[in-house]
Every structure is written in C-alpha cells, then in structure tokens.
N, C-alpha and C positions, 0 to 999 in steps of 0.2 A: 494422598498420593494418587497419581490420574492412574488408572489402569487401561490399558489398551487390546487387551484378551477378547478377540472378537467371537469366543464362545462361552464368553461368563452367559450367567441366568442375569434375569429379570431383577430388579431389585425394588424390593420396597423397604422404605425405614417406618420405622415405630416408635415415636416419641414416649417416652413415659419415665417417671421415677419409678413406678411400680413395677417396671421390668426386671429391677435386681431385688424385688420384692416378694420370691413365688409362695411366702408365708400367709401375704394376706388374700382377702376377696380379688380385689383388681390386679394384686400382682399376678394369683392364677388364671384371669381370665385374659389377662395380655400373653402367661406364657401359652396358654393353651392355643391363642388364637397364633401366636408365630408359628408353632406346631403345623397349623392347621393351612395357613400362607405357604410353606416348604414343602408341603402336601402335594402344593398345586404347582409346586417345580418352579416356586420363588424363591430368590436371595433375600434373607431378612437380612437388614441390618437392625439391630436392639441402640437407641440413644435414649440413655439415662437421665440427662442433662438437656436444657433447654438450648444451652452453649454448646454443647457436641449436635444438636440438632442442628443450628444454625454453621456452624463451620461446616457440618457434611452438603447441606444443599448447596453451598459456596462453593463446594469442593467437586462434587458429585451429580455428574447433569445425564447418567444413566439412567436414575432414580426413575423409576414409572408409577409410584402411589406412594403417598406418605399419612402414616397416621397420627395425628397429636393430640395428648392429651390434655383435653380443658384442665382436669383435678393434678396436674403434676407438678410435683412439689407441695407448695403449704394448702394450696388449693386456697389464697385469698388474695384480695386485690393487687398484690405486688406482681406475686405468681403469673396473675392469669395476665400481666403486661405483658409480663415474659413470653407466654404464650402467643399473644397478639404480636408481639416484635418477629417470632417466627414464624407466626403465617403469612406477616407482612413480606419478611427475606423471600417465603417460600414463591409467593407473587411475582417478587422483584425478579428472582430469576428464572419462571416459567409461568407462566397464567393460565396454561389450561393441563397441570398435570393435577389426578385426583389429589384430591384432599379431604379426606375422612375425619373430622372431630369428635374424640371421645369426652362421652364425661357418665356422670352419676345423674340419674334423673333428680335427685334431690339439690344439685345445684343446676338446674336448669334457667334459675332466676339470677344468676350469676353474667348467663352466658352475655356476652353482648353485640348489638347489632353489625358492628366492623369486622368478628370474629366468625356469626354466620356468615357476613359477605364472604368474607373471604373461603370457607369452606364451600365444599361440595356437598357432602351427607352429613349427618350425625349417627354417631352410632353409641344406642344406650348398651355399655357394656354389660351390664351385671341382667340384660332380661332378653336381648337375643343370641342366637347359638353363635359360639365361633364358625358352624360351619357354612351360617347364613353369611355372616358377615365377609367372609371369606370370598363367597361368591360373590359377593356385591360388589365386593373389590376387583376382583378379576372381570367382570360385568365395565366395570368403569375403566380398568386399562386396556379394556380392548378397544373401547368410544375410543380411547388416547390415543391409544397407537393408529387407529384409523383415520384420525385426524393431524396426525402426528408432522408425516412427510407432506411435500410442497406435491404438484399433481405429475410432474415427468417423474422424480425421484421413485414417487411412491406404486406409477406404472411397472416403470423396471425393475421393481424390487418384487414385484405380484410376479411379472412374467419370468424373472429367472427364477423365481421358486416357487411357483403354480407351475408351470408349465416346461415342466424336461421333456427335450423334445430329440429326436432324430436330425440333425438338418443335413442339407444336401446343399447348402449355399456356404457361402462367407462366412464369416472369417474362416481360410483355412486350417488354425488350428481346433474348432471344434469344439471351444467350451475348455479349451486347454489340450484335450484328451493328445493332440500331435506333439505338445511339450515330454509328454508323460514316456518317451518313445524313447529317449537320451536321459543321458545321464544328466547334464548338461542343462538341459528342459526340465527335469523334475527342479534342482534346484531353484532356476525361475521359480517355477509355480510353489514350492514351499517358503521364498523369500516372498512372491507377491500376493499370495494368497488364493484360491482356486474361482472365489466369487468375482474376482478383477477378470477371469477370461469367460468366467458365465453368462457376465453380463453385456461383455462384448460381442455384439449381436450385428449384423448384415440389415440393410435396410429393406429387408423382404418385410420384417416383422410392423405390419402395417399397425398393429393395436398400441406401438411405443410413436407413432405420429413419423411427419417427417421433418428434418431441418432445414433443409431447403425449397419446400411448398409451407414451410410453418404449420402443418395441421396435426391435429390428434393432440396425442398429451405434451408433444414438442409446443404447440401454439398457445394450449392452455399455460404451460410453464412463464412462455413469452409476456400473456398477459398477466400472470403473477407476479412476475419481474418490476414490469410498468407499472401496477398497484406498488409495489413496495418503494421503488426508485421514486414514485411521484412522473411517471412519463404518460405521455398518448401513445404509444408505441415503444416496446424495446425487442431487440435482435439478439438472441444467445449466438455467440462467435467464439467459435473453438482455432482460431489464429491468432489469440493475444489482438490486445490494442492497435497492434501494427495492424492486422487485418480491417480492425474497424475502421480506423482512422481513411486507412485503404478505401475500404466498401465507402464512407461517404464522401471523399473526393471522386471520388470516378462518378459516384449518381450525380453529384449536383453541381459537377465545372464542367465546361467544357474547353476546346484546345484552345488557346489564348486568349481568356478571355482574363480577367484582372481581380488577383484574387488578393487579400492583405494576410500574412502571413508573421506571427511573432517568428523572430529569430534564432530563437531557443526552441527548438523545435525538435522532436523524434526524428530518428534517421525515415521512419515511415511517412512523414509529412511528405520528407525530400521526395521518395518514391514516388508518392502519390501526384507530384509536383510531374514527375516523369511520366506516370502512367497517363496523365488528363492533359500535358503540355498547355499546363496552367500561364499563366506570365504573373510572377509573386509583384508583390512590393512588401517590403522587411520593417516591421518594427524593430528596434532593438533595446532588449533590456542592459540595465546597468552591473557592471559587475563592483563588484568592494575589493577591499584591497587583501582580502583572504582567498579570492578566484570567486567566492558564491556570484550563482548569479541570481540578481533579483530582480525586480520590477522595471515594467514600460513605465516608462513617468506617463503621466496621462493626459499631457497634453498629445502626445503623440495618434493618442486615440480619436482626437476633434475631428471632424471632418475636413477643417480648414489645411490640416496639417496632412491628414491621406490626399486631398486634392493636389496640394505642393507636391509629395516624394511620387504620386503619377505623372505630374506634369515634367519632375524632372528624370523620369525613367529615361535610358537610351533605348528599349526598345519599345517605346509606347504607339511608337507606329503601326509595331505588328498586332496590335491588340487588339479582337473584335470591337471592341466594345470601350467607352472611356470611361466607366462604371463599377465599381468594382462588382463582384456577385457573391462572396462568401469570404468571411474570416474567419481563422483558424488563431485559438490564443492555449496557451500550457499556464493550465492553472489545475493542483497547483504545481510547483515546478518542486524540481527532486528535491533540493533542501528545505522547499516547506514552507516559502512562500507564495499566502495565497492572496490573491485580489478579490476586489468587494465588486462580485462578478452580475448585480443588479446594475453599478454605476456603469462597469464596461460593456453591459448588454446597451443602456441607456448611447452611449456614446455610440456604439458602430454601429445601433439602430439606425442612425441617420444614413451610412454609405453603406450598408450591406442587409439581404434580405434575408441571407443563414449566414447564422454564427454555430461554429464549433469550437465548444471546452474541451480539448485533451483533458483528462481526467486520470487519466493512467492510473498517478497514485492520490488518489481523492474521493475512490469510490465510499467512505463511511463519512462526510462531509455531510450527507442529508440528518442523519441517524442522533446528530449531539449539539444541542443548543452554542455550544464553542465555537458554530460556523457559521450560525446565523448571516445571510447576507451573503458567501462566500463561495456557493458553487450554483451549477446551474438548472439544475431541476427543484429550484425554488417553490415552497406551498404547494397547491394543491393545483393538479393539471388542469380540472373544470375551470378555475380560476383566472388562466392564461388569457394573454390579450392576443386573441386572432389577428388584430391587427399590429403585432409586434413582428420581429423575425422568427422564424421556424430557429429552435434552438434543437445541436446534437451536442450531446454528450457521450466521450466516449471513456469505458473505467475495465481497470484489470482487477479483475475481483480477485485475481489469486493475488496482488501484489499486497497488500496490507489488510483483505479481509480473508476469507477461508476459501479457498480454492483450489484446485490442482491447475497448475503451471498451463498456461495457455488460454484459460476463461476468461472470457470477456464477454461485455455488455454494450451494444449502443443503447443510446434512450434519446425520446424524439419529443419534444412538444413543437407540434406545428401553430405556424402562426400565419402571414401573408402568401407566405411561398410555400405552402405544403408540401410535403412528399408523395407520392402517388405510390403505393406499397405493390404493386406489380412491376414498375419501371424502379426502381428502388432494388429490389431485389434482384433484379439483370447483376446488378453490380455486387448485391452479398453473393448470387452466386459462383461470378468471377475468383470471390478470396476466400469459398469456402470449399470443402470436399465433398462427395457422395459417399466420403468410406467413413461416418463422424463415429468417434469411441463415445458413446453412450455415456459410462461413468463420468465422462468430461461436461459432459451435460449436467449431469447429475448434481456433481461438486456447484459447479456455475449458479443453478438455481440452489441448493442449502447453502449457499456464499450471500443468496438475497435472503433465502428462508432466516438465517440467525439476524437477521436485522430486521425482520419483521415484527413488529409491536413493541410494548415496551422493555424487551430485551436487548434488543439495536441497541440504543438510548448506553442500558447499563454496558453492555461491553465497552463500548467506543469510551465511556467513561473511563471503566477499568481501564483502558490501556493509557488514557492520557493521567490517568492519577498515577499508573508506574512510570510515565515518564515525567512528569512532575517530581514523586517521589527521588529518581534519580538525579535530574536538574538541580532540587534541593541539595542533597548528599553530598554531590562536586562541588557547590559551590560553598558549602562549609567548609568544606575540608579544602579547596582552596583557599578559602578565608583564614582559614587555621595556620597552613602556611605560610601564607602573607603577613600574616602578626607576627612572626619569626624568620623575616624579610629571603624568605625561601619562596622557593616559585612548585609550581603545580598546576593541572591542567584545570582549564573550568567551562560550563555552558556556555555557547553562542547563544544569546538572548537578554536581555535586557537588563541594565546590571544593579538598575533602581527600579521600583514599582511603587504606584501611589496605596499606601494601603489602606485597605474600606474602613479599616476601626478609626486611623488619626486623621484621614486625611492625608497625611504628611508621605514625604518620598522615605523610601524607607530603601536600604540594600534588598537587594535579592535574596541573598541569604538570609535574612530576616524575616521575610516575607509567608504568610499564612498559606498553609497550603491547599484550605481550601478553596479559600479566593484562587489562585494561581490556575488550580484544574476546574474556576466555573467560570471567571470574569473574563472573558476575553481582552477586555481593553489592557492585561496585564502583557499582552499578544502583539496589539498594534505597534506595526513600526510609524513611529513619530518625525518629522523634519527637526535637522538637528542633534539628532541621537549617536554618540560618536561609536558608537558598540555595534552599528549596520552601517556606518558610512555612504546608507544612498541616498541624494538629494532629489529634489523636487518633488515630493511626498504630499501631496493635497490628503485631508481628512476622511480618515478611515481606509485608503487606500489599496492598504496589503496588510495582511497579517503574519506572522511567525507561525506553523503550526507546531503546539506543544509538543507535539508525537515526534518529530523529524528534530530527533539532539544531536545536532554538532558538539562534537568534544575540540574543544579549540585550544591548538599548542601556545606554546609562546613565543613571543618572537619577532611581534608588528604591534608600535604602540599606537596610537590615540590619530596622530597625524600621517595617516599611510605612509610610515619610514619601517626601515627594516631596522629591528635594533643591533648591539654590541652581536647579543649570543640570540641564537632559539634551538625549536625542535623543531624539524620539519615532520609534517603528519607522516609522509610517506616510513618514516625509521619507526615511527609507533605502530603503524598498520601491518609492517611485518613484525614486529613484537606481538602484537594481538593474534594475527596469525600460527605463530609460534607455538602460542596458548591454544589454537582451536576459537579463536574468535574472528567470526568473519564479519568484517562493518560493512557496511552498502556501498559506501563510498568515501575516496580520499582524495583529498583537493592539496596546496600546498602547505595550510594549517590547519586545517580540519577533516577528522574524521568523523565523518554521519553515520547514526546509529537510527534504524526507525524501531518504534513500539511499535511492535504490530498485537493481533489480539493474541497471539502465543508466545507475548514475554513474561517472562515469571521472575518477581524479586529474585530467587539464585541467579537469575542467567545478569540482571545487572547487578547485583552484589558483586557476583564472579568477576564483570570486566570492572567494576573499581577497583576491587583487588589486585586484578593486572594493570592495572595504572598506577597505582601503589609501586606495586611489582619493579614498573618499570623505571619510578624515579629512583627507587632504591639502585638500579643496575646503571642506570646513567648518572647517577650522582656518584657513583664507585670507581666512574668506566669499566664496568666489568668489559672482559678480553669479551667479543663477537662469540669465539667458537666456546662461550659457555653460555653468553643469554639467547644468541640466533643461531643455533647450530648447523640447522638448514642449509643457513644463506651461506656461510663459511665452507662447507662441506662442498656446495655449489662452485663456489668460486674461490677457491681457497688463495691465490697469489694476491687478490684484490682485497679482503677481510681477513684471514688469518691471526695477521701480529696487530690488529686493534679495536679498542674498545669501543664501547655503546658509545660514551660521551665523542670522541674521535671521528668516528661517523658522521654525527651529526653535525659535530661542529665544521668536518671537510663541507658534507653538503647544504649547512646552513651560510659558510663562505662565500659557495659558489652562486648558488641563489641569489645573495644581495651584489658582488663582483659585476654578476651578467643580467641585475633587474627584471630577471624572470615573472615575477608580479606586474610589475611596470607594462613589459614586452605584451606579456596575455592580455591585461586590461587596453590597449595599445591595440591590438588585435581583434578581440572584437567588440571594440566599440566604433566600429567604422567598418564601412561598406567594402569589398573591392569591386572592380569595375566589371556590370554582369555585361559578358559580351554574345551570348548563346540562350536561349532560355535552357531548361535543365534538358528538358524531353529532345531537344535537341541535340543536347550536346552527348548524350544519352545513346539515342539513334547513331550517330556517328563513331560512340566508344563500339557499337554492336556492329556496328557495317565493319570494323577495322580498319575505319580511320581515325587511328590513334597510335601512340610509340609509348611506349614505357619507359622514363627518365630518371636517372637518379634526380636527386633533390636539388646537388648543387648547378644544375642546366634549366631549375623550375622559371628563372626569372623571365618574366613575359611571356609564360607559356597561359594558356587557357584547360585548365583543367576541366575529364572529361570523366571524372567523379567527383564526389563527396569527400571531402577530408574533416575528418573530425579529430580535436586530440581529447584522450580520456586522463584526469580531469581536463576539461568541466564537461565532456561529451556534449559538445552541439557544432556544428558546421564551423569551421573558418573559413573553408570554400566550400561554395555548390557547383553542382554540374556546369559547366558554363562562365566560369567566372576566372577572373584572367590572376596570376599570381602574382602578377603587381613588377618595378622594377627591382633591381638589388636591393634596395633598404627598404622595402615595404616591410610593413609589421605584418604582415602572414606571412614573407618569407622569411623575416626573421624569428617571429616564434617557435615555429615549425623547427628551423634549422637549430636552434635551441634543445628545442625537444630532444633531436636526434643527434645533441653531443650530450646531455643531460644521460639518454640511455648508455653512450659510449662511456661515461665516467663511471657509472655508477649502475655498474651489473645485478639483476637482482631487484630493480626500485626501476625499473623501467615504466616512463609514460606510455600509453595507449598511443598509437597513429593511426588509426583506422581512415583507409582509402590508401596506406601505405604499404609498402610491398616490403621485406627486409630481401635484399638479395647482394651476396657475397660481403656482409658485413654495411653496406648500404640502402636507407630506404628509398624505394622507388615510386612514382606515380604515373598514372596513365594521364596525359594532354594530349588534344588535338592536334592533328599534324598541320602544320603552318603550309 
C-alpha cells in the first residue's frame, strides 16, 4: 500500500530468512543489528522472503538502504539466484540507493561477480559490531540523500530548512504564519501542508537563482532538464504548454510573415497566430468516421504541395516574405496518434528553417524504446546536424508524467537558424511572471528527475504494460460476448496483429502480451486497416500510442454507416461519471482513457467493472433515476420516466437522422474562406469593432474569434475567417451542435468562442 504520511521516518529493509530466526548465530546478529538501525531514528522494515523482498522494492520507493542477504534461505545455487533476481529488481527500480550484501565469510567463494556489481558494501555479519555497521549505513544514506534530488529541487529544500528566516518582503502571507490568523486559513494550511507556504519564497532569495535571468540553481535545473530531455537548451515554464508554445512563436515569427501551421492545433497556437500577426497556411489532418482525428497524409508535407496552398492563399499579397519561416505540427495529438517525426523533420526541412512539435502530451516519448523515431529530441544533441532546422519542442510535464498542473518544458536543438538566448528570452519574459511559486519549479524538474536513467525506461514501461494489460482484458471480454452474439465495448486499435511466435495474423485478443507492450509495429497504423479508416498512409507513418485507450462503443460498422442500434460514448461518460470516473475525453463513440504513470490495476479493474456495470443497466433499461441519478434530479421533465437503453437509443436516432458524423467530418475537412488574418481580426474584436450575434444571423459573417466545438476541440473557425453561406458545413455543424444541446440537457457539446445568452448561443463577427 503507497503511504503518503509526510512525517513517516526513514526506511530501510533487511532481507533475510534469519530474521524470524533470533535462535540462531545470524538470526541474532540481524535482530541485533535492526535494534541497532531504530536507534538511529530508522524505520526497519524485516523481509523474511526473497519474494516479499522483491514486491516491497516494487511497491516502496521511500526505501533509502536495503540489506540482503547472500546466506538466505538454503544458502545454495538456487537461493543465491534468488538473491541476484533481487538485487537485479533492486537496480531496475533505483541505481544509486545503498545496497549492503551480507553473508558468512565461509561462503565468500559463493559470492559472484554480477552480485558484487551490483552491491555497494559487504558486510561480514558474524565479525563486525552491529554498531559499526549501523554507521556505515547511515554514512551511505546520507551520500544518498545528497545525491538524491535534481540541483533547484534540492536548493529549496536546504533553504526552507536551513534557513528560517524573518522576512520583510513577499509573499505576504509569511511562510503561511498570515493563513494562521482565521479560522478559515488554518484549515488551508492543515489541508495543504505548512511546507507548501515555506517554500513559497519572493524572488529576493538570490541563492534559489532566478527564472527569468535563468541563473543560480534555476539555470543549473534548466541544464539538467536538457541533459535528460536530450536538448541544447531547455526553458522551465510555469504557464503550461500554452505559455511555451506562446514564448516561441513571438521569438521566431514575425508580423506577416508565412508560417505552415497543422490545423489541429492548441487554442494557444491560434493566440500566438494573434500575438506575432503571423499569415498561417493549414495543413489539415484526416478525421474517421468515430470524430478522432488523425494524421496529415504526407504528401501534404512536400514542399511542392506548401508552395501550391501559398500560392493559392487570398491574402499572400500581404505577406513579407513568399517563404515560409517556421512550422508548427501536434504530435502527438490527444488520442495518441503519433508521426514518425524523423520523416516530417526530413520533409519541412526543405521550406522551413524551425520546426515546432507541440508535444503537450508526449513528454515520456524519449524515455521507452515504443517511440523510437517518433518525437523530436531524437539521440543525442552532440549528434544534431547544424545544418538541419533548429527543432522546439514543447511538453506538459504535468500532463502524463509527474508534475503539478501548469509545468512545462521548452527544449531546443539548434540547427541553421539558431536561437540567440538573450533575444529568445524578450519573449519567455513576456508569458512568464516575476512572482514564480518555487514548488512549481520544483515538481517541473522531479517530473524530468524520475525519468532520468534507467528508471524513465521502467516506468514508461510500467504504464504501457497497464494499458496493454487493459486493452487485453476488453477485448476478451468483448470477444466473450461476441461468441454469444451479445455486444460490449472494446479497444480502439488494431483488431489483428502479426504474431512473433507464427508469423501468422492472429486476433488481438489472442495476442502476447509481451510483444504488444515491446513491438511497436503491433502500433502502426497500416493503408487499408478498416479499424482507423485513414487513408493515404505511406510506411511507418503514424503510430497508435498504447497509453491513449479509446474505449469504443458500438454503433458504426466496417463502412462509415451508422448501424440499426448503438451507444453513443456521450451516455457512457456520464455513467462513468456517476461512478467517480473521469475519462479525458469523449468524442461521439469513444471515450479516451490515458495511463498515465499513476494508474494502478484497481483504478482499471474498477472502470471494467463499470462497463460491466453499465451493460448490465442498458441491457435492463434500467429507469435513468436509478443508474444516473444526477442527470434525472437535474432535469427531471426530460429523464425521469426513461431508461438507460431509451436514452440512448432517442440519441443514437438523432445522430444518424441529422448525420452528425458525416456534418463534423464535412467540417473540418475543408477550409473556410480566411478573409482577415487572425491578429487582425483580433485588433478589431479589441478596438469594438465587432457585434455579438446569435448563430442563426452567422451566415456570411467573418468571425472575430475562435470557435471550437468540444469534441474534437480544434478550430472550425479562426479569427478572421468568414462563416461561409447558409449551407456551409461550419454553419451547419455548429448549428447542430446547438440543437443537439437543446434536446438533450445534461450531454451538452462544448462551443467554445460561443456565448449561451437567453437560451441562444452567440458569437462576436466583425461589423460589415
């Protein structure tokens, strides 16, 4: 069980059989020596077993010394495997915490070479004092601990607890002490803990560096970052990805000059499109007939093909320059597909001098052979070709590795156009603050720290073998019910794989699970493959990442048709809900689940269960106000008198009646007409030249924001870009959308750029 008591002690374990042994020689001199460990204000843990050895280091990453012993158990070749298997686990999950080997001087010709590697001392029990030994261990957890934290973390941790100090500056509350003054305030501080305001320090404190000059233990952190990311340079950013992505469009565009832009794109790209009065041109990726969206086919990437969509820009007149100067591509994108980001560096090397990866959710891509090829701070930065483009990356360390909410990372390898790290920093200044929370820093760097050596590697692992693991599970258990022409939900991902033993295609569910969590090519999306429906797939392309599980309803066969019956995801997401299960994301047949490195077999056991859970209630029609009570309670005229199955099937009706699939894919897979660049249109929304319009007067207006609908969350209009006439597919999705909310209260899509007012959404466009 994890414990999280941030005033347990110290812990060390002690491997031995002769612990529940205090009759003989070695069993008194292990119990003596535990005595003698708790002396010195240590937590022993006692393992009997070689097997409880190995599950605790698995389990238990407090541990700061561990002793094992060579002689335990039979003390003969099998034994001492046993032994080597766990100093090998002990390796696998830390490399440089002590490790003490006991034995008998009499089997000293036992011991062997792979088991000294891997230890740090020996200790002959039966001839020195438990109280030597003692010290020598505490001698070696203090090297530990001194080596332990990354160089900001382990600054801030010396000055809030070396140094209690008086201050007369910032933060007003004092270290907390102003919390302490209400009632009000103490609970804060007893819910966040007193060292969360300790640490929170004012940037007088010159010996914690600064973030916005980069120096002190802030700049050392930065270049620790870049060792571990593989960069020439990386930028700790306490504004989340939006800030990054921020910081490097402003350094490296200027105002219309011609930039290529994927169209799946963060609302922060758009921004930054605003902020630098960029002039884009739109790749646009393909969506499937489940709403995902996936891959730029690659031809789009040729140069031959950015010359044509410049050439036929309408506003290429305004453009400094007939060149582009930087792309910007999302890889990889929210559901997890990733490009083979060597071939797309290779491609827009030819029209652009910096390329930027959005990275968002991709920052453990370096960290696990599953990515080879696939993100962009590829081998080793000495390695870089100077004469290639300056590559940014930018990744939210809190999003899928360990962080607190807002850390972020740029990382730089410069290549022909370098960056200049004083005019560079003009612009991290602009998105960053002079008030930075310290801990934010903190988390940021131990977010690189745990991927540092070969423990990166194992976790990233870990979490793709629990979503593997899971993968596996549904699609048995779909399989299960298909033998008994029952339906049930199953993985989005590939529904054969060739397997390594025959050769032969074999079911998914069949499939080894080892192969599954090492083989990547189990991953690639192939031309042809009716289970992704995207075409134009050149070799090796894009991958599936195992981590990012789509739980995919039923309800759209083999030929993008909607069938007889389905489930729409939206009725499952609030079932999950219901439960205390929140997914990342719901489209109109899938809900996305990510592993991240804090999922734990219970938490997906749990939501099988409630997919269990919920066939059982829609196979019933249970009445709403007994499986959703929520939603019923909410809106009681609308749910009340009907069941789960009822529901779904009103709004799986309506769905195929008004080709809502159809409309999206219809939407954005096509331009509308940019009439304003963004920054422009921008400028204008600000001066108050603009009106605010309900929806149904949108047609032929020029929109003077962003409209995005949530799913799939990426633009259907930018700033600037005209709403097309009556039957355009942006005005008809749109208008979709906002009778889709009117029917069906409770399951509302996202409008973001839209306004709800007097029961109608509104938008701002430019005044005509």
């Amino acid at each position: 069980m994890i414990n999280l008591d941030i005033n347990e002690q110290s812990k060390i374990m002690v491997v031995s059989s002769h612990v529940c042994n205090p009759t003989t020689a070695n069993g008194r001199a292990f119990t003596e020596l535990i005595d003698a460990l708790k002396k010195n204000n240590f937590a022993v843990i006692p393992a009997a077993t070689i097997q409880d050895g190995i599950a605790t280091v698995s389990s238990d990453s407090s541990l700061c010394c561990i002793f094992v012993d060579w002689t335990s158990g039979d003390n003969n070749a099998e034994s001492h495997e046993q032994v080597s298997e766990l100093l090998r686990e002990i390796r696998r999950h830390n490399v440089t915490i002590p490790v003490l080997l006991t034995a008998e001087y009499s089997s000293i010709d036992t011991l062997t070479l792979e088991a000294m590697k891997l230890a740090d001392e020996f200790v002959w029990m039966l001839e020195d004092t438990v109280g030597f030994i003692a010290s020598r261990a505490n001698s070696l957890i203090k090297k530990y601990y001194a080596q332990l934290l990354p160089p900001f973390t382990r600054a801030l941790f010396q000055y809030t607890q070396e140094s209690p100090e008086y201050s007369w500056t910032t933060p007003g509350h004092q270290g907390g002490v102003a919390f302490t003054k209400t009632a009000a305030g103490r609970e804060l501080i007893n819910f966040l803990g007193e060292n969360l305001f300790r640490s929170d320090l004012g940037v007088e404190r010159t010996v914690l560096g600064s973030l916005l000059d980069h120096t002190g233990a802030i700049k050392e952190s930065e270049e620790y970052a870049a060792t571990v990311f593989g960069a020439h340079q990386s930028y700790c950013v306490l504004t989340g990805t939006s800030g990054s992505n921020r910081i490097i469009m402003n350094a490296v565009i200027g105002e219309k000059e011609i930039i290529i832009c994927d169209r799946n794109c963060h609302k922060s790209i758009e921004q930054g499109l605003i902020m630098t009065g960029a002039l884009p041109i739109y790749l646009i990726p393909q969506r499937n007939r489940y709403g995902i969206i996936g891959p730029i086919p690659k031809d789009q990437f040729q140069p031959e093909y950015i010359q044509q969509i410049i050439d036929e820009h309408p506003l290429k007149e305004n453009a400094t320059d007939s060149q582009p100067v930087y792309a910007v591509v999302t890889n990889s994108t929210y559901d997890g597909i990733c490009y083979h980001s060597e071939q797309v560096e290779d491609l827009l090397a030819k029209s652009v001098d910096q390329i930027h990866f959005d990275e968002a959710w991709f920052a453990y891509a370096r960290f696990n052979p599953m990515y080879k090829h696939r993100y962009s701070m590829r081998g080793e930065p000495d390695d870089f070709d100077s004469n290639s483009p300056t590559i940014f990356a930018t990744q939210s360390t809190h999003k899928m590795l360990a962080a607190l909410s807002q850390s972020s990372y740029i990382h730089i390898r410069n290549g022909r156009k370098p960056i200049e790290h004083s005019r560079f920093n003009e612009s991290y200044m602009m998105q960053s603050t002079t008030s930075p929370l310290y801990p934010l820093i903190a988390t940021n760097e131990i977010g690189a720290a745990m991927m540092d050596g070969p423990q990166g590697q194992r976790l990233i692992q870990s979490a793709i073998n629990e979503a593997v693991d899971f993968r596996l599970t549904l699609a048995k258990t779909h399989h299960e019910f298909k033998q008994k022409n029952d339906w049930f939900f199953s993985p989005w991902n590939a529904r054969e794989i060739i397997s390594s033993n025959s050769g032969k295609l074999i079911p998914f569910h069949e499939a080894n699970r080892e192969q599954l969590a090492n083989d990547p090519s189990c991953w690639v999306l192939k031309e042809g493959d009716k289970w992704h429906g995207f075409k134009n797939l050149s070799e090796e392309w894009c991958l599936l990442d195992p981590m990012k599980v789509g739980i995919l309803c039923p309800g759209m066969n083999d030929n993008d048709e909607l069938m007889e019956n389905g489930i729409p995801a939206e009725i499952l997401s609030a079932y999950l809900s219901q439960h205390d299960i929140v997914p990342a994301r719901t489209t109109d047949f899938i809900v996305l689940c990510q592993f991240t490195l804090g999922v734990t077999k219970g938490k997906w056991g749990t939501l099988l269960n409630v997919l269990l859970s919920f066939k059982r209630h829609y196979d019933a029609n249970t009445p709403l106000k007994q499986c959703l009570p929520k939603l019923t309670k909410q809106y009681p005229p609308n749910y009340q008198d009907i069941g789960l199955k009822d529901i779904s099937d009103e709004m799986f009706r309506y769905m195929k009646e008004y080709e809502m699939d159809i409309e999206q894919t219809r939407s954005f897979n096509q331009l509308p007409n940019i009439v304003k660049l963004p920054r422009q249109a921008f400028l204008d929304h600000m001066a108050g030249r603009t009106e605010h319009i309900p929806l149904s007067k949108l047609t032929g207006r020029i929109s003077a924001v962003g409209v995005i609908p949530y799913p799939p969350g990426i633009p259907i209009i930018m700033p600037g870009e005209s709403f097309g006439d009556e039957n355009s597919p942006w005005l008809q999705y749109i208008r979709q959308i906002a009778e889709w909310n009117k029917r069906f209260p409770g399951f509302e899509k996202i409008l973001e750029g839209a306004e709800m007012i007097n029961g109608e959404h509104h938008v701002w466009v430019l005044k005509e």
